[in-house]
PDB file of N, CA, C, O and CB in Angstrom:
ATOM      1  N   UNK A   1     -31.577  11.487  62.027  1.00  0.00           N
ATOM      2  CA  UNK A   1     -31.252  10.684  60.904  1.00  0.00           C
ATOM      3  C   UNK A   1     -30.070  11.250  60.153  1.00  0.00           C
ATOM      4  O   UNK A   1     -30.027  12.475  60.044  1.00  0.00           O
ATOM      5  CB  UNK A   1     -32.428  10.553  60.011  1.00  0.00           C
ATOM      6  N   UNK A   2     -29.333  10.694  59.748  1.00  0.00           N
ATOM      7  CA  UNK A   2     -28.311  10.511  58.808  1.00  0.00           C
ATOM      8  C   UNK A   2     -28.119  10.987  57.664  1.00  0.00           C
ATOM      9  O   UNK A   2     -27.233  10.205  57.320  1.00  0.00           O
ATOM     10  CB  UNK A   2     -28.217   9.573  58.587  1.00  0.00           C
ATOM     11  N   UNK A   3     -28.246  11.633  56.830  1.00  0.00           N
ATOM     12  CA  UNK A   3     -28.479  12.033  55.268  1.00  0.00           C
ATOM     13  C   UNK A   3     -27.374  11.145  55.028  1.00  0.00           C
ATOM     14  O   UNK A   3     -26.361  10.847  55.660  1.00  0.00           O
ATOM     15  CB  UNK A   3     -28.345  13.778  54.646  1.00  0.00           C
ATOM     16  N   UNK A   4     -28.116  10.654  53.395  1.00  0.00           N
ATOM     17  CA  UNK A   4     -27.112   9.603  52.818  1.00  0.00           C
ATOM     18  C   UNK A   4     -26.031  10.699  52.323  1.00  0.00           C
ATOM     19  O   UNK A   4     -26.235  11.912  52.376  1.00  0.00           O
ATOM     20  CB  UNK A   4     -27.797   8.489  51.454  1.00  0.00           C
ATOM     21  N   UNK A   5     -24.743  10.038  51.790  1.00  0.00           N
ATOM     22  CA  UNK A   5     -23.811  10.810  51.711  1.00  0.00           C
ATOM     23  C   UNK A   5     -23.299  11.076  49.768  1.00  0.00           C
ATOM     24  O   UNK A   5     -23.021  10.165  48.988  1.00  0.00           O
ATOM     25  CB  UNK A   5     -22.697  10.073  52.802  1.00  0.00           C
ATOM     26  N   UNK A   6     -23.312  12.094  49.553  1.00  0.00           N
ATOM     27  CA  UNK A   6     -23.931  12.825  48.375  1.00  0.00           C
ATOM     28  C   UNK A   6     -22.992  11.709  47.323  1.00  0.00           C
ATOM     29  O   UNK A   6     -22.149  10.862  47.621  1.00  0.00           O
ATOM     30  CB  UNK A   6     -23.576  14.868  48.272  1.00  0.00           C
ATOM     31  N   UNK A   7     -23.520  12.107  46.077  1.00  0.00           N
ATOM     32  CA  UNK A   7     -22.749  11.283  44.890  1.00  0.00           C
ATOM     33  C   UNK A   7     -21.711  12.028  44.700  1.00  0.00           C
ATOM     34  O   UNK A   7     -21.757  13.236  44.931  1.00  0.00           O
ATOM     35  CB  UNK A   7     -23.479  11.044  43.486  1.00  0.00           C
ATOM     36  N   UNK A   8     -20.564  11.388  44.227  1.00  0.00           N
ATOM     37  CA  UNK A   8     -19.173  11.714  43.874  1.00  0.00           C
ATOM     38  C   UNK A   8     -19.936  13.291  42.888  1.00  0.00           C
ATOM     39  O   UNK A   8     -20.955  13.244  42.199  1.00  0.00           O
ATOM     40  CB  UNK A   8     -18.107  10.090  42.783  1.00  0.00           C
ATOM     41  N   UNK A   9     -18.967  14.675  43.155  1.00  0.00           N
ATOM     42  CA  UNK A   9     -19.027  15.015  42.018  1.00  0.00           C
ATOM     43  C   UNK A   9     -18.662  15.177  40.574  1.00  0.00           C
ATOM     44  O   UNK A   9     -19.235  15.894  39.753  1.00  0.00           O
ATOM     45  CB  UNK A   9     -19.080  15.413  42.231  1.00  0.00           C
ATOM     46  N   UNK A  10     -17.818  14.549  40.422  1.00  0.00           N
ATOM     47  CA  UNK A  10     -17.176  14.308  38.999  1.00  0.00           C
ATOM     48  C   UNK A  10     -17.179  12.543  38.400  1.00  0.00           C
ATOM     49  O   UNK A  10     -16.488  11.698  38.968  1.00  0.00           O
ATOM     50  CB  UNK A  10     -15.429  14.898  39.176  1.00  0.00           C
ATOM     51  N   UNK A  11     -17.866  12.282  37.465  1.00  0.00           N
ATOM     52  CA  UNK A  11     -18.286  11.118  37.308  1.00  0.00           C
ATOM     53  C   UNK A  11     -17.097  10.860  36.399  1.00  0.00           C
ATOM     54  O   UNK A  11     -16.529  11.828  35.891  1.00  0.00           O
ATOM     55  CB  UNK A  11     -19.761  10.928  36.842  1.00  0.00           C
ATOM     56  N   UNK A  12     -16.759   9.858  36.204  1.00  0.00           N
ATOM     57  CA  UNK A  12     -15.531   8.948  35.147  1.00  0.00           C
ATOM     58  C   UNK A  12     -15.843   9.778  33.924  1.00  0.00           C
ATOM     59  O   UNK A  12     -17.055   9.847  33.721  1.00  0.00           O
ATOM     60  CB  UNK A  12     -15.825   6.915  34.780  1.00  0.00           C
ATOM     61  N   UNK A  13     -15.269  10.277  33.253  1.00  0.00           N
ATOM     62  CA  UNK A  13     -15.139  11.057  32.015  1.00  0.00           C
ATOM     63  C   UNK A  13     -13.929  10.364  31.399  1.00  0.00           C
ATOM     64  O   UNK A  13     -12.880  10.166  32.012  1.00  0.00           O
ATOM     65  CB  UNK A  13     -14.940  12.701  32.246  1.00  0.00           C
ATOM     66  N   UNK A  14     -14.107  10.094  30.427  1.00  0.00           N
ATOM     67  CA  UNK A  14     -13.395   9.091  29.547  1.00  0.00           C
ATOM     68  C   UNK A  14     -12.616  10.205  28.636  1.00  0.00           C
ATOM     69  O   UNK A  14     -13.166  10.888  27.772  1.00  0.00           O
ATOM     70  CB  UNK A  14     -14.517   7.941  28.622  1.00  0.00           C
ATOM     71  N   UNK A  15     -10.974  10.268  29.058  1.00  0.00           N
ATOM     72  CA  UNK A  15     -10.150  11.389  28.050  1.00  0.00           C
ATOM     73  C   UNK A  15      -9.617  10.867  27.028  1.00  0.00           C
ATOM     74  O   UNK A  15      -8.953   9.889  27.372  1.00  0.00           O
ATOM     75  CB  UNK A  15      -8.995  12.131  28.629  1.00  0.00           C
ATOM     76  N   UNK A  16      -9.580  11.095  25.648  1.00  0.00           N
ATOM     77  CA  UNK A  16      -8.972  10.602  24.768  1.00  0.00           C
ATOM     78  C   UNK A  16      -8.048  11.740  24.021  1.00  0.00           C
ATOM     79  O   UNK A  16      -8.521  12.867  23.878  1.00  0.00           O
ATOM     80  CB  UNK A  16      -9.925   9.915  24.003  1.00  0.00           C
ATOM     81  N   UNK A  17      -6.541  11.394  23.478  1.00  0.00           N
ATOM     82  CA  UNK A  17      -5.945  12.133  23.019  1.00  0.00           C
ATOM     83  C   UNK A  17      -6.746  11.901  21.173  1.00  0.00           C
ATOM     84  O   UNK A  17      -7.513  11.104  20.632  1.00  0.00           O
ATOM     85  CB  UNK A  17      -4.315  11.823  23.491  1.00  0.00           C
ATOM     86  N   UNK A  18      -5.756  13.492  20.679  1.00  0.00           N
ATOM     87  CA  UNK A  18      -5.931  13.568  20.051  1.00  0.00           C
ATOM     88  C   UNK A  18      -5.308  12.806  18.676  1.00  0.00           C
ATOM     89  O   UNK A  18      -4.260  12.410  19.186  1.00  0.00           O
ATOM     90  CB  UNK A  18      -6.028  14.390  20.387  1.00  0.00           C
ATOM     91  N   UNK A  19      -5.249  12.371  17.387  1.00  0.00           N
ATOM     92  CA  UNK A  19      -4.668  11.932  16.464  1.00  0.00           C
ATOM     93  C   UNK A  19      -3.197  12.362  16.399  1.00  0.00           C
ATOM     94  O   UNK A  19      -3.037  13.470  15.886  1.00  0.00           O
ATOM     95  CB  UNK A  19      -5.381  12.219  15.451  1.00  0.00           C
ATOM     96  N   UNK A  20      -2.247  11.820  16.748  1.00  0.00           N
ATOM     97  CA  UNK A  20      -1.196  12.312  16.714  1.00  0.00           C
ATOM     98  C   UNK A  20      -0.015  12.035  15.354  1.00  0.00           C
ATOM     99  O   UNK A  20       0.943  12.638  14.870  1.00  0.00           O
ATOM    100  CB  UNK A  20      -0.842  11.933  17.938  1.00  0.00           C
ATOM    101  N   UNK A  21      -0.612  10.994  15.159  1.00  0.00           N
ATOM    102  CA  UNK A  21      -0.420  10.497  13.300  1.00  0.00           C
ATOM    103  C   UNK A  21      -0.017  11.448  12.790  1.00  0.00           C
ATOM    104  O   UNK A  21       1.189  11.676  12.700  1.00  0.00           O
ATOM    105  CB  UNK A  21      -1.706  10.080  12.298  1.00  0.00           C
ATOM    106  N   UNK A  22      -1.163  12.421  12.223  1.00  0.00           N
ATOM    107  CA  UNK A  22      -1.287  13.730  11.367  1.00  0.00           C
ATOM    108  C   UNK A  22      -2.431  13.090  10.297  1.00  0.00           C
ATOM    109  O   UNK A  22      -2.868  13.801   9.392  1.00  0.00           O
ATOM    110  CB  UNK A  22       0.397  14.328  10.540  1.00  0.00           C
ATOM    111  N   UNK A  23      -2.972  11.410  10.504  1.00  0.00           N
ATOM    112  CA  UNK A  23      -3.713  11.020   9.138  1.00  0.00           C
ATOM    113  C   UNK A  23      -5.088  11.766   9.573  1.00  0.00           C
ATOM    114  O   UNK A  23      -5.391  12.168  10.696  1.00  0.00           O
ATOM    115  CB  UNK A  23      -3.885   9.112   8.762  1.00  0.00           C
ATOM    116  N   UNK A  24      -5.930  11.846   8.216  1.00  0.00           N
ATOM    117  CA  UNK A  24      -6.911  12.404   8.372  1.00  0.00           C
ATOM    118  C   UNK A  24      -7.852  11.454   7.960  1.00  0.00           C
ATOM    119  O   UNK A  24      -7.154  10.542   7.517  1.00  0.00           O
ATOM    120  CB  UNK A  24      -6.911  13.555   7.834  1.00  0.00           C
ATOM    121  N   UNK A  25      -9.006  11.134   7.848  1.00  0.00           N
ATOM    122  CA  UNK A  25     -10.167  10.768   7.745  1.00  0.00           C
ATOM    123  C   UNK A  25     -10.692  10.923   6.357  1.00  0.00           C
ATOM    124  O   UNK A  25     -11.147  11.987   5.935  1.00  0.00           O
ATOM    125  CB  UNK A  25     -10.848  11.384   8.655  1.00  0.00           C
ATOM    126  N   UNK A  26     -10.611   9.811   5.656  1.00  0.00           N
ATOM    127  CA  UNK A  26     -10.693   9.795   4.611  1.00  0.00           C
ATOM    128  C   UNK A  26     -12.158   8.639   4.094  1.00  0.00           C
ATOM    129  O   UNK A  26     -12.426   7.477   4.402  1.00  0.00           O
ATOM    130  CB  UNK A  26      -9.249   9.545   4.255  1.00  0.00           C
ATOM    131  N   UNK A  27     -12.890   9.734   3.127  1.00  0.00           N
ATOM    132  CA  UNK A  27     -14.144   8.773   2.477  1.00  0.00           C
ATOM    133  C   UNK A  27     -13.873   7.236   1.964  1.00  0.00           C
ATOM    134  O   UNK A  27     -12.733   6.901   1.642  1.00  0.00           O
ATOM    135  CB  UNK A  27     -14.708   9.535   1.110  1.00  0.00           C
ATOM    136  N   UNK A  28     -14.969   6.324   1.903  1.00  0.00           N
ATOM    137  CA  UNK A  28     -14.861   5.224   1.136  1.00  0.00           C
ATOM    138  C   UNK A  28     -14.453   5.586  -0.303  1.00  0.00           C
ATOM    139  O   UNK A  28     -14.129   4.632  -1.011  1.00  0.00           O
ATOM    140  CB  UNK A  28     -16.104   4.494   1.194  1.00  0.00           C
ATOM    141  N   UNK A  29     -14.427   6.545  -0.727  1.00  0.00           N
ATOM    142  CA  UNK A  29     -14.726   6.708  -2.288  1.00  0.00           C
ATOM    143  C   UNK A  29     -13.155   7.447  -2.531  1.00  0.00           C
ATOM    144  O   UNK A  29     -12.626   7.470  -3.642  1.00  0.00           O
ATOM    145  CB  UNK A  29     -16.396   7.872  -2.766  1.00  0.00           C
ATOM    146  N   UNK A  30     -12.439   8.116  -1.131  1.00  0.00           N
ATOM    147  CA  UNK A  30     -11.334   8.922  -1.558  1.00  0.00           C
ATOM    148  C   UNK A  30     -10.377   7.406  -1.743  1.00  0.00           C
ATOM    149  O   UNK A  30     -10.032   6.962  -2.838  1.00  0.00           O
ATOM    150  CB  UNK A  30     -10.759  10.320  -0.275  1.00  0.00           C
ATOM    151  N   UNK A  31     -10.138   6.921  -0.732  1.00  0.00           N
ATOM    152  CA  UNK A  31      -9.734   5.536  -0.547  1.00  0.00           C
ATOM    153  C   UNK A  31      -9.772   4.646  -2.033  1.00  0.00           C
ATOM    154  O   UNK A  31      -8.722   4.156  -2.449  1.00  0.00           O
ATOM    155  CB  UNK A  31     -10.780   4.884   0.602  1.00  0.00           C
ATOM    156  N   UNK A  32     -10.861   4.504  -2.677  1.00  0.00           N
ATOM    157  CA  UNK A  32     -11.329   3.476  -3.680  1.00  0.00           C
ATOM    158  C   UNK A  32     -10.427   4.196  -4.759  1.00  0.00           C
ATOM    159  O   UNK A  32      -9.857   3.432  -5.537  1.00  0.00           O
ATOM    160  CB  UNK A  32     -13.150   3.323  -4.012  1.00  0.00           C
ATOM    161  N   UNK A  33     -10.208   5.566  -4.926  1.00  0.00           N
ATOM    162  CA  UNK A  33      -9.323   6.150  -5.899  1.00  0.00           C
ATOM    163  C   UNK A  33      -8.325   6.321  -5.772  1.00  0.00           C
ATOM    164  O   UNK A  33      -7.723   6.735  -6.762  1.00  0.00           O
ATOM    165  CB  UNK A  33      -9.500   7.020  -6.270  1.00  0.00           C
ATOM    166  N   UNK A  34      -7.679   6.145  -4.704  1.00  0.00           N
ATOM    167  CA  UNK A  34      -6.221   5.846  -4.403  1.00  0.00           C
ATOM    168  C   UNK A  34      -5.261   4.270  -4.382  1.00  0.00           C
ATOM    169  O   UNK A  34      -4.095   3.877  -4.404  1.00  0.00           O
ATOM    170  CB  UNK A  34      -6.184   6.379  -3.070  1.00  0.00           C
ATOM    171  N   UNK A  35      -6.803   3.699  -4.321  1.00  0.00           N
ATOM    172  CA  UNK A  35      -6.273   2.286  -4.896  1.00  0.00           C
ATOM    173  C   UNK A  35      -6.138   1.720  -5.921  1.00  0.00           C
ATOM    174  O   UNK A  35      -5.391   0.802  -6.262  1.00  0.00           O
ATOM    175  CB  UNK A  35      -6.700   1.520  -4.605  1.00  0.00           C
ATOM    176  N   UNK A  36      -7.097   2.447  -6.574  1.00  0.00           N
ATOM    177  CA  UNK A  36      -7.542   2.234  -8.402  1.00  0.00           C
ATOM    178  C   UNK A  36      -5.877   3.067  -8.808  1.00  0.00           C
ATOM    179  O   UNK A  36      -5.051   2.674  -9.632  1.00  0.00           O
ATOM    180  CB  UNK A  36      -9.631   3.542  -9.211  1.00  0.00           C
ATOM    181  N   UNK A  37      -5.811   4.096  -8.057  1.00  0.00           N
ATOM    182  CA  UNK A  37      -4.487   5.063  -8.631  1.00  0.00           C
ATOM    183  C   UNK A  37      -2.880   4.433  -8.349  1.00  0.00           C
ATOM    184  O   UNK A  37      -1.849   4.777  -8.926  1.00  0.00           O
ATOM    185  CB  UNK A  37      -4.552   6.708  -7.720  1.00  0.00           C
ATOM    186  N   UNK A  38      -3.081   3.167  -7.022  1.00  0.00           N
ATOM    187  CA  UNK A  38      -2.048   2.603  -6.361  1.00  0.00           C
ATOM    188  C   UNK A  38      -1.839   1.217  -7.513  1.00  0.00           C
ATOM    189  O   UNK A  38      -0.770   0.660  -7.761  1.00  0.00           O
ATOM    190  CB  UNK A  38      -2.487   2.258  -4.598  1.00  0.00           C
ATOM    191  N   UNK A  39      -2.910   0.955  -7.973  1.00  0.00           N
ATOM    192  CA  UNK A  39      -2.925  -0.161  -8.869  1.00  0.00           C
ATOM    193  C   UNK A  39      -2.472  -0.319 -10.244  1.00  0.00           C
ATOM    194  O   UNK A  39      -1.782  -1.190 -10.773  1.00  0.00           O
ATOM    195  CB  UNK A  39      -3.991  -0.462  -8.931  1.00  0.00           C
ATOM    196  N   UNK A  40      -3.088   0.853 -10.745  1.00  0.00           N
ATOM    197  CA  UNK A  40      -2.492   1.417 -11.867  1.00  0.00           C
ATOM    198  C   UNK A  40      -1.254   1.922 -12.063  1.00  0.00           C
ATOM    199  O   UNK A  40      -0.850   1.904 -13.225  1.00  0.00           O
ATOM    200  CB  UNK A  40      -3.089   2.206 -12.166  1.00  0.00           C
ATOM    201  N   UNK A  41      -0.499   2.399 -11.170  1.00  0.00           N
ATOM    202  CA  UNK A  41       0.784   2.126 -10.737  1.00  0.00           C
ATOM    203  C   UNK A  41       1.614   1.262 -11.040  1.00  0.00           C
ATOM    204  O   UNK A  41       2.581   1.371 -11.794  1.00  0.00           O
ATOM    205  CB  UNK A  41       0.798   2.002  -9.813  1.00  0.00           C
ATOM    206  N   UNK A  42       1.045  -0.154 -10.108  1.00  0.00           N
ATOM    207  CA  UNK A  42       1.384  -1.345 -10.514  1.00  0.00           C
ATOM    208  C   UNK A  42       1.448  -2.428 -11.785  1.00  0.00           C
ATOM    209  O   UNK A  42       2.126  -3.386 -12.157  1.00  0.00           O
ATOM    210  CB  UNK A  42       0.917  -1.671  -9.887  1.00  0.00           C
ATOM    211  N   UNK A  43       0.255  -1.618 -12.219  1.00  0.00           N
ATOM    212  CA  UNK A  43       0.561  -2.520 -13.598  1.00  0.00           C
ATOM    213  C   UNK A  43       1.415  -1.786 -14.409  1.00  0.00           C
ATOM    214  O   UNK A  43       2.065  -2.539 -15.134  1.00  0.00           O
ATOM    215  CB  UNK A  43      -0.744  -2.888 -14.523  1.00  0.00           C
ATOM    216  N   UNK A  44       1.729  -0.324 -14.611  1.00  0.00           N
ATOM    217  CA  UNK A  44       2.310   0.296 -14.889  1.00  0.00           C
ATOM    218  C   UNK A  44       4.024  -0.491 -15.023  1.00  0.00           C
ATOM    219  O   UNK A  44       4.410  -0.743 -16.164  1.00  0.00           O
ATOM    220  CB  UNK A  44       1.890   1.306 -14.088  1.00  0.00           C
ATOM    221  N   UNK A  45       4.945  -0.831 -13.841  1.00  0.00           N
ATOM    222  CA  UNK A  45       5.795  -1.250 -13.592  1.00  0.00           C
ATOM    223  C   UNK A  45       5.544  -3.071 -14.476  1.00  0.00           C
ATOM    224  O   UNK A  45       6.394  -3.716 -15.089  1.00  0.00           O
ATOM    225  CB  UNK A  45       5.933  -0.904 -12.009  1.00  0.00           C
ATOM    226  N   UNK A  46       4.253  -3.389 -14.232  1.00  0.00           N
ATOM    227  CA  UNK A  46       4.448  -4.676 -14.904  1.00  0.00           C
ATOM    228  C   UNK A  46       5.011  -5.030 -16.570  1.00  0.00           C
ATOM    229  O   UNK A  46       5.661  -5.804 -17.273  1.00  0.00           O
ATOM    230  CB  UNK A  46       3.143  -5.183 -14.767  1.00  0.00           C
ATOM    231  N   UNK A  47       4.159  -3.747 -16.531  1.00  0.00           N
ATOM    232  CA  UNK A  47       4.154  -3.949 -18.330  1.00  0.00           C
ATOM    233  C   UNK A  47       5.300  -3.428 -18.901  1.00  0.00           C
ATOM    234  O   UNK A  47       5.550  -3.529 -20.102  1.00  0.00           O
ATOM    235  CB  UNK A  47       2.917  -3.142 -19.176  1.00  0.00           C
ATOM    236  N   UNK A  48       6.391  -2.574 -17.657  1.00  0.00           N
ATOM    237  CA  UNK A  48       7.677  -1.956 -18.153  1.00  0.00           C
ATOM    238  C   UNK A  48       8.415  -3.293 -18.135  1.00  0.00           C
ATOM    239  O   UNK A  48       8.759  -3.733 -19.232  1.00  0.00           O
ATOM    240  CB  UNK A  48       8.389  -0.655 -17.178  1.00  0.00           C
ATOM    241  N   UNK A  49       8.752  -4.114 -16.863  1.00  0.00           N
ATOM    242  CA  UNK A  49       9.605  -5.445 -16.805  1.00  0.00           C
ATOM    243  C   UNK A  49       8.906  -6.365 -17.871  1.00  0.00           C
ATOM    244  O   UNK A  49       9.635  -7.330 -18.101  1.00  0.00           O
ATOM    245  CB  UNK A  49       9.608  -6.210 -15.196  1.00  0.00           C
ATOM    246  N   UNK A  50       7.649  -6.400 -18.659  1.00  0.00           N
ATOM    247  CA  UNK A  50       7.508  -7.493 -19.475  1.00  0.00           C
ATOM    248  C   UNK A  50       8.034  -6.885 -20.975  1.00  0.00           C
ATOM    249  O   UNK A  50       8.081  -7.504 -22.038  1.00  0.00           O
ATOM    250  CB  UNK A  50       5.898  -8.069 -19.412  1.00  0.00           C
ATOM    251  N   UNK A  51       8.383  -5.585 -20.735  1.00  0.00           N
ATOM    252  CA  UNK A  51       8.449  -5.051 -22.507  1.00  0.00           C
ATOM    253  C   UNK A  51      10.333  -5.140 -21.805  1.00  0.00           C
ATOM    254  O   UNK A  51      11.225  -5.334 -22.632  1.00  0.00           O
ATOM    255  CB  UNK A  51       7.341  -2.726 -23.303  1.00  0.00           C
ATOM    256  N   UNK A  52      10.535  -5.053 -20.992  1.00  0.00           N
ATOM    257  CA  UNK A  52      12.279  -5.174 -20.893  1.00  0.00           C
ATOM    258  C   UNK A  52      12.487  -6.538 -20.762  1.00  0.00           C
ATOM    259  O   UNK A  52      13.688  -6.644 -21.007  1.00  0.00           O
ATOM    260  CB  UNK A  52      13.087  -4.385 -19.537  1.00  0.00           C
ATOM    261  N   UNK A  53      11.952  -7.925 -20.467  1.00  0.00           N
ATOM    262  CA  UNK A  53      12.225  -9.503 -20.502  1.00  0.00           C
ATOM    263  C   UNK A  53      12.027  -9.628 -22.082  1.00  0.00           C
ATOM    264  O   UNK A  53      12.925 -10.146 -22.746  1.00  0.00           O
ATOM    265  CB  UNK A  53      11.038 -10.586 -19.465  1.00  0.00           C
ATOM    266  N   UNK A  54      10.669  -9.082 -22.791  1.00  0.00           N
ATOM    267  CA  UNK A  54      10.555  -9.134 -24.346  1.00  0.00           C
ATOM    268  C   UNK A  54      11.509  -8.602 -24.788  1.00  0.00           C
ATOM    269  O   UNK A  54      11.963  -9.404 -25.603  1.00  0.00           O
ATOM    270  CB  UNK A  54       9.479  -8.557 -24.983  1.00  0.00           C
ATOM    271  N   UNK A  55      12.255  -7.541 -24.765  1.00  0.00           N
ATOM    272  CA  UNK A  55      13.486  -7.203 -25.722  1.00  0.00           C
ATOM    273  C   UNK A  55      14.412  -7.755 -25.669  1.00  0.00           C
ATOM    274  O   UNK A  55      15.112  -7.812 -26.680  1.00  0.00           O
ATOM    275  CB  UNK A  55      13.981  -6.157 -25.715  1.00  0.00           C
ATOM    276  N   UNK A  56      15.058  -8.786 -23.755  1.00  0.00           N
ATOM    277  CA  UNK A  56      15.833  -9.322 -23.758  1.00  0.00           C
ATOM    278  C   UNK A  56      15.652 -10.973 -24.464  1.00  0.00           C
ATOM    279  O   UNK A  56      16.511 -11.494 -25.175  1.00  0.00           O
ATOM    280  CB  UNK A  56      16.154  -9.054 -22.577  1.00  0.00           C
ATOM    281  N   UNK A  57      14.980 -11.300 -24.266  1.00  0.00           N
ATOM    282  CA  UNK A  57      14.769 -12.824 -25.705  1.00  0.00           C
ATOM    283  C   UNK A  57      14.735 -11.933 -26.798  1.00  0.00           C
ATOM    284  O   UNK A  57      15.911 -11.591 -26.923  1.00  0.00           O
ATOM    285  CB  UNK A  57      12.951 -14.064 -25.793  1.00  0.00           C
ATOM    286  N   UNK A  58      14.269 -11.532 -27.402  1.00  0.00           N
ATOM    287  CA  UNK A  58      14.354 -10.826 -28.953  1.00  0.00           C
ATOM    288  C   UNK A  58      15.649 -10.866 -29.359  1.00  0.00           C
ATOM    289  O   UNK A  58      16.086 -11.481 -30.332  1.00  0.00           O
ATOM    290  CB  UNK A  58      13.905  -9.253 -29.079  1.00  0.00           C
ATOM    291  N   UNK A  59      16.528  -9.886 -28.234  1.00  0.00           N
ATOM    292  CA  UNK A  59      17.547  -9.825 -28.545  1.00  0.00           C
ATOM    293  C   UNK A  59      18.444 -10.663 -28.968  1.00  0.00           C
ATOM    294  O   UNK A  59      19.218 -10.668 -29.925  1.00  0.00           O
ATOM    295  CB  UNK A  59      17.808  -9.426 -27.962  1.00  0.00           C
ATOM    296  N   UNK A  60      18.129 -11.668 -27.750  1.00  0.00           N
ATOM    297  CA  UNK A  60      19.075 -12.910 -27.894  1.00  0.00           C
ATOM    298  C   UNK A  60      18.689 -13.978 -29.116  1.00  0.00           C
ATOM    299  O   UNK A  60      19.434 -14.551 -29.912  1.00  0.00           O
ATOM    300  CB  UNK A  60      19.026 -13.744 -26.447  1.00  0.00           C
ATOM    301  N   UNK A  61      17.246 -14.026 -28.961  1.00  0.00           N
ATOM    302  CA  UNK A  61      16.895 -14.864 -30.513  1.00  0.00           C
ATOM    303  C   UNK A  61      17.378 -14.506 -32.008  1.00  0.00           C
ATOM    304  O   UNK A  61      17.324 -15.132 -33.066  1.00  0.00           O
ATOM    305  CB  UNK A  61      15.381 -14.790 -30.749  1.00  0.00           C
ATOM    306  N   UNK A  62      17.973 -12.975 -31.578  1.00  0.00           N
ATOM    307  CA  UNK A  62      18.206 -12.150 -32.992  1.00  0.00           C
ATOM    308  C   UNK A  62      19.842 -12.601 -32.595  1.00  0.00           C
ATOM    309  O   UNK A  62      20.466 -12.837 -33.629  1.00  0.00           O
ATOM    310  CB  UNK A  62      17.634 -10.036 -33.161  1.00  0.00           C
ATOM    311  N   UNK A  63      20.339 -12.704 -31.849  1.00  0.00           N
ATOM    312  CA  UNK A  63      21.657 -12.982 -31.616  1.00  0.00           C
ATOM    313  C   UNK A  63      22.353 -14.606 -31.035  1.00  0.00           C
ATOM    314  O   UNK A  63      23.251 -14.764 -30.208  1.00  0.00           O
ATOM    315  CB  UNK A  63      21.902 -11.911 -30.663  1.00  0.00           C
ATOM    316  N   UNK A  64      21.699 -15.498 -31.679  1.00  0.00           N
ATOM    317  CA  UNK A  64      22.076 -16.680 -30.925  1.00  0.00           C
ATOM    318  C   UNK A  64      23.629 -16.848 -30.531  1.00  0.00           C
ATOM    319  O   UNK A  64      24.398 -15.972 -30.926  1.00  0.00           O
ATOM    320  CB  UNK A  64      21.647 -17.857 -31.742  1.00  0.00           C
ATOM    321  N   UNK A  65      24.270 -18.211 -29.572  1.00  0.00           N
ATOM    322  CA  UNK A  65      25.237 -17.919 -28.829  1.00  0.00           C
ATOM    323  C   UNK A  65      26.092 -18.339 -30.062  1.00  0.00           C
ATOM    324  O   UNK A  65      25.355 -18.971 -30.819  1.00  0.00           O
ATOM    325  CB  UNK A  65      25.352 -18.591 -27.360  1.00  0.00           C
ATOM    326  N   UNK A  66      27.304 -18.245 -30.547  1.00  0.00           N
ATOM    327  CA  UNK A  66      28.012 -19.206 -31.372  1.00  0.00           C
ATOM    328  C   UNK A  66      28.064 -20.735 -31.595  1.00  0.00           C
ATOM    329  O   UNK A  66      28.731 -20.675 -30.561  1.00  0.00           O
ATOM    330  CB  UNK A  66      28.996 -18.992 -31.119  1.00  0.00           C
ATOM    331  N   UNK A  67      28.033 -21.704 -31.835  1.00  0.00           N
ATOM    332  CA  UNK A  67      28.136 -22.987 -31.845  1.00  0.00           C
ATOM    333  C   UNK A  67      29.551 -23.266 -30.632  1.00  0.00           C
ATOM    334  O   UNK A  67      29.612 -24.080 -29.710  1.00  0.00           O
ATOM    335  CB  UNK A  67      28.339 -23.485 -33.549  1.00  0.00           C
ATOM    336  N   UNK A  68      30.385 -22.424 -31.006  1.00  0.00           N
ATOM    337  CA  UNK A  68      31.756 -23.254 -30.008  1.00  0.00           C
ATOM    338  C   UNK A  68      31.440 -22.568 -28.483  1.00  0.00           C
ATOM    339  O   UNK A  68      32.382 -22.596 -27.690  1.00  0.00           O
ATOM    340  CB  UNK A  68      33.842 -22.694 -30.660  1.00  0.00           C
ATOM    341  N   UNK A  69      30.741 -22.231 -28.236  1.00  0.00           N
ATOM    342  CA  UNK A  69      30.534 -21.727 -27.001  1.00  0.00           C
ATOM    343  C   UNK A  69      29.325 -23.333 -26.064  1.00  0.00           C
ATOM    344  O   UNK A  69      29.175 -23.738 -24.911  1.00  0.00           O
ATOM    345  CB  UNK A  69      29.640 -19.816 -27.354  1.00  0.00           C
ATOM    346  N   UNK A  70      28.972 -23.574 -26.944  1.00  0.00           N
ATOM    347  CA  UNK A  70      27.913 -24.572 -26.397  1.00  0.00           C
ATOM    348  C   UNK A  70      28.762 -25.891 -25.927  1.00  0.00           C
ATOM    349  O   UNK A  70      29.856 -25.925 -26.491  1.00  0.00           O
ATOM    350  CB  UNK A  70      26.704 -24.988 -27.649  1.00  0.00           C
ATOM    351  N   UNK A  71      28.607 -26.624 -25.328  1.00  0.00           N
ATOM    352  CA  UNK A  71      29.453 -27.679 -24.670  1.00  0.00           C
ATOM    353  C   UNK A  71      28.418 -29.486 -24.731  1.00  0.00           C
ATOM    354  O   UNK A  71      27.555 -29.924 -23.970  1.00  0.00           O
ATOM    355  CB  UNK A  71      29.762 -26.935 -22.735  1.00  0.00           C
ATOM    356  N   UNK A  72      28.886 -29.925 -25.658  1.00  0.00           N
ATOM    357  CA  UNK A  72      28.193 -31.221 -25.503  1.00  0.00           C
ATOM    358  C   UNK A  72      29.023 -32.348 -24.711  1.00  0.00           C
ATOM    359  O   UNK A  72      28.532 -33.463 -24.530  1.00  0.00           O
ATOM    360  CB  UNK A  72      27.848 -31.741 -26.925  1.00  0.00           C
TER     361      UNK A  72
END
């Protein structure tokens, strides 16, 4: 008789590289404070362009154009 003929010895091993990014693995909670911190940011910049559009009408309301400049 025949002996059946043996199993492969090295079975499929699945290789994966490593992170080559450099990002690391970061909590739900590190994440949630970097968005709260990314956001705040943002409004940050909002409230600078709405206090610089407010000074520019102010300005101009404090400075209307001359009458001969206007064109009817």
């Amino acid at each position: 008789m025949a002996e059946p003929e043996p199993k492969a010895r090295h079975q499929a091993h699945t290789f994966t590289l490593p992170d080559q990014s450099g990002a690391v693995p970061t909590s739900a909670e590190a994440r949630a404070k970097r968005r709260i911190a990314t956001l705040e940011e943002e409004l940050e910049m909002i409230k600078q362009d709405r206090g610089t559009k407010q000074r520019f009408v102010i300005y101009h309301l404090a400075h209307p154009i001359p009458h001969y400049f206007c064109f009817s």
